[in-house]
C-alpha positions, 0 to 999 in steps of 0.5 A: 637659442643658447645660454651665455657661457658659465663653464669652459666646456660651454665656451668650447661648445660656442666655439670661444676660447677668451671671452671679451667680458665676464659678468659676476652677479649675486644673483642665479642666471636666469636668461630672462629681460627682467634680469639685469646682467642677462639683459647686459649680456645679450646687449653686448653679444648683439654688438659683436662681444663674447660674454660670459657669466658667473653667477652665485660664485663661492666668494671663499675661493679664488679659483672660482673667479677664474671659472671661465678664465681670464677676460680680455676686457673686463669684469662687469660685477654686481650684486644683483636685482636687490641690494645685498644688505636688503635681501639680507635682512628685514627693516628690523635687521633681523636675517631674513631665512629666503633669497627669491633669487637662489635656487631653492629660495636659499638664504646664504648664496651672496654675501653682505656688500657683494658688490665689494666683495666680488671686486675683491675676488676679480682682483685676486684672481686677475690683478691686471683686469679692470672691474666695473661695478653696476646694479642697483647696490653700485648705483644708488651707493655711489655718493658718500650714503647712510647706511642703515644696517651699520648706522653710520655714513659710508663711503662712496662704494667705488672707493670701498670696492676699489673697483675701476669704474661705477656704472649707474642706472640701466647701463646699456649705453655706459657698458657698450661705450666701454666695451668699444673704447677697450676694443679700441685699444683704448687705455682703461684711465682714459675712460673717464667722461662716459655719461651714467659712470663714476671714477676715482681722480686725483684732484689735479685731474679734475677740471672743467664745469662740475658742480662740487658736494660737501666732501666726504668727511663733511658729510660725515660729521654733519647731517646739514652738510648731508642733506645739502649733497642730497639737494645738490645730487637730485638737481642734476639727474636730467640727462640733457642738463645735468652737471658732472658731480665731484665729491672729495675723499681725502686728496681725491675727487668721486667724479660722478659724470650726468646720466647717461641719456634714455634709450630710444624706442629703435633701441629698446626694440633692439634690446628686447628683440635679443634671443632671450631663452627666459630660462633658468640656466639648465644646471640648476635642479630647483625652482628659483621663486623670482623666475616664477614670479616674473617668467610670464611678464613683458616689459612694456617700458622703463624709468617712473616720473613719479618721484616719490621719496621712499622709492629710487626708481627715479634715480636709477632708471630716470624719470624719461619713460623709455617705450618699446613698440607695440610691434615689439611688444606684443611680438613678445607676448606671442613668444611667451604665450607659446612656451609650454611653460606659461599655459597662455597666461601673460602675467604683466605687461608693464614696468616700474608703473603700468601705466606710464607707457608712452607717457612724454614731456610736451614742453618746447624742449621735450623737458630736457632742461626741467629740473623737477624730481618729479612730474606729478608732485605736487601736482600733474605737470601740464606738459605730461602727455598721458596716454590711454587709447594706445595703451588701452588698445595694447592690451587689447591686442595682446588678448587677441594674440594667437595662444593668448588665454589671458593677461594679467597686469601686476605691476603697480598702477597709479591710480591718480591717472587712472581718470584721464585713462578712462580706456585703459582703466575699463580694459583693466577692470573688465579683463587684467585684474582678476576681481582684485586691484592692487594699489599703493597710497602707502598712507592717507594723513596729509602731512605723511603723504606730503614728506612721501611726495605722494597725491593727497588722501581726496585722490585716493578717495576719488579713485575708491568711487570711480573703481566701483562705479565702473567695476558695477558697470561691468556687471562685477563685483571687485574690491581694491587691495591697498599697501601702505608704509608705516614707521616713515619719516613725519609720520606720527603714531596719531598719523597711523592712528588715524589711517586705521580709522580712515581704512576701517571707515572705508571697508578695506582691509590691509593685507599687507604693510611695509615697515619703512627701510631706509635704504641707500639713494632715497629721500626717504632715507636721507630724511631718516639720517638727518631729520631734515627735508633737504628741499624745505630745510626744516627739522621733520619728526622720525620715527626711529624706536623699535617699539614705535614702529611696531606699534604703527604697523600693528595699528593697520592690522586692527582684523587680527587678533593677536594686535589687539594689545598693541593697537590698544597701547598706541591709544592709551600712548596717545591719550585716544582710548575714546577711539577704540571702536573707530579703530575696530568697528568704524563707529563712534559717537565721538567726532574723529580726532584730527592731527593733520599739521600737528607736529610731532608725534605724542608717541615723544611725550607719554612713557612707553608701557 
């Protein structure tokens, strides 16, 4: 096995003097599946192209983009697995000192908006060479989209880059249809119907069905013309049925074509089968934390049906779950546990939801005509097929594999399954957790967990009770480590006030809580931008002031010491002092105040001190 290329004297060493595509990424080069330009790279070496990568490129010199000279198709450029803006800077837009994806877990190896950046670069390089943009920042900002680390609404970044092409969701089939296109001789501007990319058109060239968005400048200076596109987009994200989108900037259309369709099992078996080293690239001389973190996990299957509103799995990688074998799965895990460096040890084996592996649409068209955003809320459709001996039975055969000493499963789990897995979830508890279960209600006040599209707080409760009864039936004692969001759209400081005393009353403790970013793509977000739900249509209260938000966070962390005064200034802002020892002791003789359905926070009404 050997790298792909990122010097010319590698390219000499494999015998290649031009290569077909050359990759900019933001990101190092770990060749590993987990990483999307790798992934891609090894996709399009499996079809008979050359490629190459340049990764973490000096964006101040010309001559670093020419590296591995000039490329005879094009440049594929993105940011990398996060955001640029993201991994830059904390949800109070402070700049953050680390990058999990830089040796050295360095900060300052990418910079802001990569994406349009390297496209700048390319251009400058090789004017002539066609650039198209992927990943996740190209993806989930290729509608006009607020921007949170600028406060306003920008642009679609295709425009913004001037790059040729946007190519969203997991490109596999958008970046091969290219490739064999301009192998084909064909010109670059014909390239303007591939399913899951996005191109700049004038508007006489744009014709046929297409379901259009309030323009750009609409947008712009109205929020009620911004949760329309919001709506209009997420309607059309089933690839069987979705429209080609246009949205006008000026005398052009953003034509946005339907998603790209899922890969099937023969195909994801394909992908994962490529001769991944799941290294870093030999030229780095210090650990790269994300590789640490990821370099013993497999990956089960791709896409979430969850929909949940902070989250952009679902318009990125789709809500279709794409499953690879269990053959290929557990030839994987043979692989790994081999490797001197994993000591035996699997540490996932999963994707964006462990537990949706297999999982299919049993209606009489397999959902390709559904428009939901989701297939669990409000509730669990009919036509889910959940599985659970088979998933069960994979991670038990993978403890069996030769080399094997233990599995661990650390992706996220949705406990609301967990019920009807009553297989999978006894093999996790008795073998994959470790006396730990990390799990994400993100809140448990009705009214928040209705704006996050997330099951109610009786679900979670029922899951606290299965999870130990079971856990004592294995004869263990384990305990569950719950996440949660604070400063989220409809979610007041009473809210928070009241999922302290909710937390305190069920004996968990927070070890870890996420202050809300609006970042590009969510509904979430768009419910942070406009104060609307785009769906219902009606006003919803955000939480946008600093101290708020601080204090809703310090709210969960009633076991440290040092939030003693915040916790007891939201009480005193919210007239509930006779809580005090509800939130730190769990008991009061007073009966617990309810705010469920009562609007606004008070955190409005009373002066902050």
């Amino acid at each position: 096995m050997s790298f792909s290329p990122t010097t010319k004297s590698e390219m000499q060493r494999l015998g290649l003097k031009q290569l077909d595509v050359i990759f900019v990424t933001g990101d190092a080069y770990i060749d590993h599946p987990s990483f999307g330009v790798p992934l891609l790279a090894r996709w399009l070496q499996l079809h008979g192209f050359s490629v190459g990568i340049i990764a973490q490129p000096d964006w101040k010199s010309k001559e670093t983009f020419m590296t591995l000279g000039k490329p005879r198709l094009f440049f594929g450029v993105t940011a990398g697995a996060m955001d640029s803006m993201v991994a830059h800077y904390t949800p109070a837009k402070k700049l953050r000192r680390d990058d999990a994806y830089t040796p050295g877990n360095k900060h300052g190896a990418r910079p802001n908006r990569a994406t349009i950046v390297y496209t700048s670069c390319c251009k400058g390089a090789y004017r002539d060479v066609p650039v198209v943009i992927g990943g996740i920042e190209a993806s989930l900002r290729r509608f006009a989209h607020y921007d949170y680390w600028e406060d306003k609404v920008r642009r679609s970044i295709l425009p913004d880059s001037k790059a040729d092409i946007l190519v969203y969701g997991m490109g596999e089939r958008q970046i091969l249809a290219i490739g064999e296109r301009l192998r084909r001789g064909e010109d670059f501007k014909s390239l303007s119907n591939i399913p899951g990319t996005a191109v700049l058109r004038k508007i006489d060239e744009v014709s046929g069905d297409c379901l259009e968005l309030p323009s750009f400048e609409a947008v712009l200076s109205d929020k009620r013309s911004y949760a329309e596109a919001f709506r209009l987009v997420a309607k059309e994200q089933n690839p069987y049925s979705g429209k080609t989108v246009i949205q006008r900037y000026d005398n052009r259309f953003l034509v946005c074509n339907p998603p790209a369709l899922p890969l099937t099992t023969k195909e994801m078996d394909l992908l994962y089968s490529a001769p991944f080293t799941k290294l870093p690239h030999t030229s780095y001389n210090e650990p790269i934390p994300a590789w640490e973190q990821i370099k013993g996990s497999v990956t089960s299957h791709r896409g979430c049906l969850g929909g949940c509103a902070f989250c952009a799995i679902t318009f990125h990688q789709g809500k279709f779950i794409q499953s690879r074998s269990e053959d290929s799965i557990l030839s994987e895990v043979k692989h790994v546990a081999n490797e001197s460096w994993s000591k035996g040890v699997i540490t996932d084996i999963g994707g964006p939801t462990a537990n949706m592996y297999g999982f299919e649409c049993r209606a009489a068209d397999s959902g390709y005509s559904c428009s939901r955003n989701s297939c669990i809320y409000p509730s669990i459709c009919k036509s889910l097929h959940i599985v659970d001996s088979e998933l069960a039975s994979l991670l038990e055969k993978g403890r069996g594999v030769k080399g094997v000493r233990h599995i661990s499963v650390a992706s996220g789990v949705r406990y609301d399954f967990l019920p009807k897995q009553k297989k999978y979830f006894k093999e996790l508890i008795t073998h994959c957790i470790g006396g730990l279960m990390k799990v994400a209600p993100e809140h448990l006040s009705e009214n928040v967990l209705a704006v996050m599209r997330k099951p109610g707080a009786k679900c979670f409760d029922s899951f606290l009770k299965f999870f130990y009864e079971e856990s004592a039936k294995t004869g263990k004692r384990q305990s569950v480590v719950p996440y949660f969001i604070s400063g989220h759209p409809g979610c007041s400081l009473n809210d928070m006030i009241d999922l302290a005393i909710s937390l305190k009353k069920m004996g968990l403790k927070v070890e870890q809580v996420q202050d809300f970013t609006p970042t590009p793509g969510t509904l979430s977000t768009c419910i942070y931008y406009t104060g609307i739900d785009p769906f219902a249509g009606k006003a919803m209260y955000v939480p946008r002031k600093e101290r708020e938000k601080h204090l809703q966070k310090s709210l969960l962390l009633s076991h440290i010491p040092e939030e003693k005064r915040n916790i007891m200034e939201a009480l005193r802002i919210c007239g509930r002092e006779s809580d005090t020892e509800l939130i730190f002791y769990g008991r009061s003789s007073r009966k617990p105040y309810n705010t469920h359905g009562a609007g606004k926070s008070g955190f409005k009404n009373k002066k902050l001190v």
